[in-house]
C-alpha positions in Angstrom: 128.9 115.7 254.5 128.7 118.3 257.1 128.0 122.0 255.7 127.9 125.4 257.7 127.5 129.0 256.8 129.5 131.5 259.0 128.7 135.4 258.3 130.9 137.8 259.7 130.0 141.5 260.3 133.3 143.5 260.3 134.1 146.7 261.8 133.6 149.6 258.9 136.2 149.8 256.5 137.7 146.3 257.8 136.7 143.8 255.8 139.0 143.4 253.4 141.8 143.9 256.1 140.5 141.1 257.6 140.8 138.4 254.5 144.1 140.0 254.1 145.2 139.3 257.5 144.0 135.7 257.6 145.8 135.0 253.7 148.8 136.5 255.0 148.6 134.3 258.2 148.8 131.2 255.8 145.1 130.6 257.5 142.8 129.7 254.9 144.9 127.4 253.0 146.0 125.8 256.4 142.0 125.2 256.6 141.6 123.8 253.3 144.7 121.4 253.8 143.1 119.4 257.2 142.1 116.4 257.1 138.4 115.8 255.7 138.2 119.5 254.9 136.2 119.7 251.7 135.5 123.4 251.4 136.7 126.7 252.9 135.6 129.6 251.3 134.8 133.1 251.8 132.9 135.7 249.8 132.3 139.4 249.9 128.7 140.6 250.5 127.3 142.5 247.1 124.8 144.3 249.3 126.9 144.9 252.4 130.6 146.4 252.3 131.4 145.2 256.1 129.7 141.7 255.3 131.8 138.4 254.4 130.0 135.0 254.0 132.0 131.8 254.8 131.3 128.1 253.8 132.9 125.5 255.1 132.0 121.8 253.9 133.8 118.8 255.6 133.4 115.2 255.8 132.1 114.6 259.2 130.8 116.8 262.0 134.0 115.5 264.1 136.2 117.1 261.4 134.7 120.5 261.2 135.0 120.2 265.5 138.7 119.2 265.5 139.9 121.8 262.9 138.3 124.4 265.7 140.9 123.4 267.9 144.3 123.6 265.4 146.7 126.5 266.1 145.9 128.4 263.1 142.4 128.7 264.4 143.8 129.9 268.1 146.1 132.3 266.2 142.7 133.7 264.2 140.6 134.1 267.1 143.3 136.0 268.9 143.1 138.8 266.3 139.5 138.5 264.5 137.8 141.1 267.1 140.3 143.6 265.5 138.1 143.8 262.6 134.9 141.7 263.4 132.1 142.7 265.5 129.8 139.7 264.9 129.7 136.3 264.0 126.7 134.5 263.3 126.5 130.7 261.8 124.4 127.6 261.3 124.3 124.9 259.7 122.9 124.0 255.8 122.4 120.7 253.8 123.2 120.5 250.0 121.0 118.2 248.4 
């Protein structure tokens, strides 16, 4: 299995506009429904109210690099910078 972390830092006050946007866009359950796609979720920050955490658990490596490149994904990035400053992500292993 291949597991990443993603946390995004949102623009104030656009976080939740954000999660909207992408669940209105039919995004995240276009994620969850690729092919060796194990786990797509995100989660509100307790501690930060412009923070979201995402974890994403596939298969393989090669699926988590293919999904980058599906048109759901293009139609994301072209409006996540309306509501995100920064990204940061690695990569985690569950044991």
């Amino acid at each position: 299995m291949y597991s990443i972390y993603v946390i995004f830092k949102c623009l104030p006050g656009k976080r939740e506009e954000y999660i909207n946007k992408i669940n209105a866009e039919g995004i995240a359950d276009a994620v969850r429904a690729e092919d060796g796609c194990i786990c797509y979720n995100y989660y509100f920050s307790e501690k930060d109210e412009n923070e979201i955490l995402l974890i994403e658990k596939w298969e393989t490596k090669n699926h988590q690099q293919v999904h980058l490149d599906q048109p759901h994904m293009v139609r994301l990035r072209e409006f996540k910078g309306d509501y995100v400053e920064s990204t940061t992500l690695g990569e985690f292993e569950i044991k």
